[in-house]
Structure formats: C-alpha cells, structure tokens
N, C-alpha and C positions, 0 to 999 in steps of 0.2 A: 466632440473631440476631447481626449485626455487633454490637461493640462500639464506643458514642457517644461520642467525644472531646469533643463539645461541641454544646449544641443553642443555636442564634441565633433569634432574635424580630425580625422586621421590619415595619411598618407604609408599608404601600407607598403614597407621594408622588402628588400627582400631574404630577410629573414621568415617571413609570414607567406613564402610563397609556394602554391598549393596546398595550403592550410583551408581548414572549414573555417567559416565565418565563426561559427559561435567560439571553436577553440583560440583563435587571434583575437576577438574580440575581450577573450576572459583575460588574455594577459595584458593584452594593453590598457583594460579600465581595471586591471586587477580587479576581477568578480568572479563568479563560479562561473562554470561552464552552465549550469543551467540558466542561471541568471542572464548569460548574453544569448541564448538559445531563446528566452523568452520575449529579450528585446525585439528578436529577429520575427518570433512568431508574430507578432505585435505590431507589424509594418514600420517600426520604426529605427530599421538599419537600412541605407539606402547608400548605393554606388553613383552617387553624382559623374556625371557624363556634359560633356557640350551639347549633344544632341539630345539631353532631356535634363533639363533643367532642374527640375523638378525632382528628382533622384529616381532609380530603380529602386523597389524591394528587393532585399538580400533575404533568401531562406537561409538557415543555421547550416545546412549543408552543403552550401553553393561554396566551391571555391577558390581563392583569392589570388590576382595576380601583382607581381610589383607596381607601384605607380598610381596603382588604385583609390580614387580619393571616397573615404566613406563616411559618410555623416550618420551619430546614431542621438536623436531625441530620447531622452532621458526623461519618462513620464515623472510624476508627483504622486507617490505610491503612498498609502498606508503602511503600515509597518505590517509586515508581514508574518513577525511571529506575534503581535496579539490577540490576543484572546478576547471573539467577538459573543457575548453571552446571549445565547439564545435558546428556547428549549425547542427539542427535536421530536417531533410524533413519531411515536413508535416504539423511544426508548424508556426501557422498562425496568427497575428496579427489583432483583431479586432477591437482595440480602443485603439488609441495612448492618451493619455494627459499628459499634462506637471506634472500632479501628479499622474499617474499612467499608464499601460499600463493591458489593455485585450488579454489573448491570450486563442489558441484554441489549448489545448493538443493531441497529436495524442496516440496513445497505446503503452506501452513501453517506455514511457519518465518519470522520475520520477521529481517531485515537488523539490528539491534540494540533494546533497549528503549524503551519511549513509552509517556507515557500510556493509558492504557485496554486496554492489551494485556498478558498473560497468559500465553501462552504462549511455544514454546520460539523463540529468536534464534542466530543465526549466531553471535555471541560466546560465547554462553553455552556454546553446542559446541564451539568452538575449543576453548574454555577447557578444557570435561570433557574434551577429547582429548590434553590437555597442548600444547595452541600457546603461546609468548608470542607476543604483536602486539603492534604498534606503541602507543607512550600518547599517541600526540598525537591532538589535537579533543578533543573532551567526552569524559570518560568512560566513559558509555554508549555512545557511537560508536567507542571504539579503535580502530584499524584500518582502520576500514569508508571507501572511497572510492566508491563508487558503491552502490546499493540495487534489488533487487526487491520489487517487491509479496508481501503474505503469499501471494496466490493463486496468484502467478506461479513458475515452477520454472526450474532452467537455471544459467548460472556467473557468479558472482562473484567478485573479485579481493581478498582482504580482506590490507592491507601486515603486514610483521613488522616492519621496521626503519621509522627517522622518517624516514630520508633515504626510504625508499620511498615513503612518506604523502604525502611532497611532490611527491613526480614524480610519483605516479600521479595524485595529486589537480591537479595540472596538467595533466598530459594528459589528464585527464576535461574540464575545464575548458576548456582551448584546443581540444578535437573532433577529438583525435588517437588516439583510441582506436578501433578495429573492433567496434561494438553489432550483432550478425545476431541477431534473433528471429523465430521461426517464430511464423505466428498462423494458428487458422482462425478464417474471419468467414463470416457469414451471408452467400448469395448471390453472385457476382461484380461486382466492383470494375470500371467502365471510366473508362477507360483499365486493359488488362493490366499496365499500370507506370505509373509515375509518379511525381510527389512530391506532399504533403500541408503546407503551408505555411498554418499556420490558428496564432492568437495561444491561446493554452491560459491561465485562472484560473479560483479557484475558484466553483463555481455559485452564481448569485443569490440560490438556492431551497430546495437540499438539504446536509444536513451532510455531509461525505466524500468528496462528488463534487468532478470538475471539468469545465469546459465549455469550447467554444470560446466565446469571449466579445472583444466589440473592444479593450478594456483588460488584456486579458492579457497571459502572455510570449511572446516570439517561441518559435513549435516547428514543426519542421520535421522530416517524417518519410516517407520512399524508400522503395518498396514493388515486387513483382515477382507475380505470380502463378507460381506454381509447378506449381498441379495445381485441376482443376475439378471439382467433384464435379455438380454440378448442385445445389445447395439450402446447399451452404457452397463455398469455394476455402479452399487451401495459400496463402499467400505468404508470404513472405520479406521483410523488415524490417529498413531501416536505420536507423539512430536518426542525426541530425545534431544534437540536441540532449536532451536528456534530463529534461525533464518529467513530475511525479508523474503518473499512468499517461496517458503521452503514445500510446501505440499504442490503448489500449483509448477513450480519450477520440474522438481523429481518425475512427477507424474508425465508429466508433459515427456521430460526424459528419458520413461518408457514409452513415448506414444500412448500415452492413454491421459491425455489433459483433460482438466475438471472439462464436464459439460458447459457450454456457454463459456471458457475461459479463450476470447477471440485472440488475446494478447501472447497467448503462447499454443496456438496450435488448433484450436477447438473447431468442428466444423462448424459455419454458422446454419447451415441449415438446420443440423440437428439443436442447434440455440433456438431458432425461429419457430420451429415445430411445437416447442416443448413451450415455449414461452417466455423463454431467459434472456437477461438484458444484461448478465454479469454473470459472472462462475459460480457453479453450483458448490460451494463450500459452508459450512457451517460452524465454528465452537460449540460443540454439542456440550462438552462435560467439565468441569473445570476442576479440581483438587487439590489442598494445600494444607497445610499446618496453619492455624491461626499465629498470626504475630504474638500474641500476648501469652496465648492459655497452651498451643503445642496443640489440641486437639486437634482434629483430621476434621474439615471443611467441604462439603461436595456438594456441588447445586448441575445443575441439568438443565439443558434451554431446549423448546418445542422448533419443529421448522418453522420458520415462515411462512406465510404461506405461497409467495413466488416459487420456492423449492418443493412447497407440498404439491403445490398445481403440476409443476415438472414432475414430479414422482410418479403421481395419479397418472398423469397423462401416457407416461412412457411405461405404464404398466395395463390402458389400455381402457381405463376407467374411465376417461376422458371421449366422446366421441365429439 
C-alpha cells in the first residue's frame, strides 16, 4: 500500500452538483484536472456512505451529488517532473556535435518527464550516457527543442549548448526545420497527395486526445502516398506545423488513422494481424541549419523493426 501524506474530507456544495469527480475535485484541492483524475484512477477518491464504511471508489467520471461526503488520500509522490537517469536499449545516437546531438528514439521512451509518466525519457539517457545538454527551459526539458509521442519512434534533435537551444527552438518555431514522417494509415487517402489544413485542439470528450475542432490551432500537414497495399498505404509526411499528435489526429480525420493507432480509430484487428502494439508512425528524415555554421544538417533514421515486420507482413512476405 502507498504511503498517505494526508487524507482530505469534503462535503460537496451544491455548487459541485452534477459535476465529474475529477473537475470538482481540481477546484476544490486547486490541482489540475489530470492530477485529481489520477487520484481517482488510484482508488483513492472514495464517497463515504453509513452503509459502507469503508468508502466507495469514485471514478473521474462518476458524478457528484450535494451532500456528498468524499474523502480523497493524498499518496507521498515523487516529484514528478525529475529527471530519473537511466539508459534506454535501443536508443541510438546519430550525430554527435559539439552543439548538439541526433538521436534515434525507440517506442516507449518519452521526449522528457510529465506528470503521470514513469518511465524511461530521452534526458534521463543522455544523461546515463554522459551528455551534458543544454540548461535552458525548464528543467525537466533541458535540451529538448522539439518532442515525439511515447508511441512514436524516429530522430530528434536534443541542444548541448544555449546558443543552440535558441536557434533550434527558433527554427522549430519560424517552420524552417525539414519534419519527414513515414506513416501507415488504413486504406488509401484521395487525393495521392495533398495538404491537410484542418485547426487541431483538445477533444470535447476524452482525456489525452485531440480533435479537429473550429477553435483549435491552426495545423497544417503535406502528405504523399508512397506505396499501396490495398487495406493500408506508405506515405510520406510533411509537418508545416507541429501539433501534439498532429499526423495521427489529421489522418484519423480523414478516416484513414495510422495502422495500430487504437486511440483514434484504428482497427485492432488489422493491429493484431500485422503485429502492432502502437501506431505505425515514424521520424524518418530530420533537416535544419546548424546552430552555429548555418550549413544545412540532414540525417535519416531506418524502421524499426516492429514497423519493418508490419510492412513485410502486409505486403505478404510474411506467411
């Protein structure tokens, strides 16, 4: 059993009435909304009753009536944005320089620390590998000028020096950077090319996602078919903007979401078939002006091989 730093008593208003747990909970302990979503997920929001003693579990979306007495245990957390150093198998170094470093993310490694996540970060491996990076942004973010998704594999550009920080984070910024991602998506896209200009925030509906939505931000996203299987296509993926999962969101928007992407739309059988445990997405190609010299930077990362096996397989090679 966790250890309870502190247990709270609340008598819910009826201001709080038909509210979800997790959004009452955020204002009354002043926390994030994820933060009391997590407490819930955690069995440790409970609806004390005469007839159970003991408390009910509250889920994050159960909810709440006046009168309602709720007790929520307040575990003894780690700090959740530091930075746990550990080195990650798989991640692989493609281009050292003295102002910055290339690496190749594997699946399951996240871009630096956040709330609610556990495992291993791009930082944390620098770090066990003896990088220094850059100290500028937050803490938890040293370095880091651009981010993939945990699910997502492929290169990222993490600065050593601050003069680096600053140029690359401008050239992310100003959309002078070269984003090539491979994706495969279910069925063929028509138009064989085109662009995807659709406003991206976060969904109405669900916690994590994002949606196309009219109030969103502007995302804009260049696409090519490359190769057609008949039941998914290859394309090729320019990013002109860079939106938390702006490929995986768009696509999905046309109905044709990355293969294996369960979280927005993906069949899973066609996941199971193929082998996939996460969205077939990749950082294939990455391109930039070096920070210091201006010259033009281009490195290239191989599939994986969970996406090579799904390729082979869906092309037939695989019996």
């Amino acid at each position: 059993m966790p250890e309870i730093a502190q247990t709270l008593d609340f008598e819910i208003g009826p201001e709080h009435d038909g509210e979800r747990v997790d959004t009452a909970l955020a204002a009354l302990m002043d926390v994030s909304r994820s933060a009391a979503a997590l407490l819930c997920t955690e069995g440790n929001v409970l609806a004390m009753e005469a007839r159970n003693p003991q408390g009910r579990a509250l889920a994050k979306a159960d909810k709440l009536r006046p009168g309602t007495m709720v007790r929520v245990n307040v575990p003894v957390r780690r700090d959740p944005l530091a930075m746990v150093v550990e080195a990650v198998d798989g991640l692989k170094i493609v281009l050292d320089d003295d102002s910055f470093v290339v690496i190749d993310k594997p699946v399951g490694v996240a871009a630096h620390p956040s709330p609610g996540w556990v495992g291993p970060t791009v930082v944390g491996a620098l770090a066990a590998a003896g990088y220094r990076i850059s100290t500028s942004g937050a803490p938890e973010r040293a370095g880091i000028v651009h981010r993939l998704d945990v699910g997502t594999s492929g290169l990222m550009v993490v600065a050593k020096t601050e003069h680096a920080y600053t140029g690359l984070k401008r050239a992310f910024k100003e959309r002078t950077v070269d984003k090539v991602y491979h994706a495969l998506v279910q069925g063929l896209p028509d138009p064989l090319k085109g662009t995807i200009d659709a406003p991206i925030g976060r969904h109405p509906g669900y916690d994590w996602r994002f949606a196309v939505i009219e109030d969103g931000r502007p995302s804009v996203t260049h696409y090519e078919v490359l190769e057609a299987f008949g039941r998914a296509a290859l394309v090729e993926v320019h990013l002109e903007t860079g939106r938390t999962h702006q490929i995986r969101v768009h696509f999905s928007a046309l109905r044709h979401p990355c293969v294996g992407d369960l979280t927005y739309g993906a069949d899973p059988r066609l996941a199971a078939e193929l082998g996939l445990t996460r969205q077939w997405l990749h950082a294939r190609q990455l391109g930039f002006a070096h920070p210091e010299t201006g010259e033009w930077v281009e490195v290239t990362s191989e599939y994986p091989e969970d996406l090579g096996y799904a390729l082979r397989a869906l092309d037939g090679g695989i019996r």
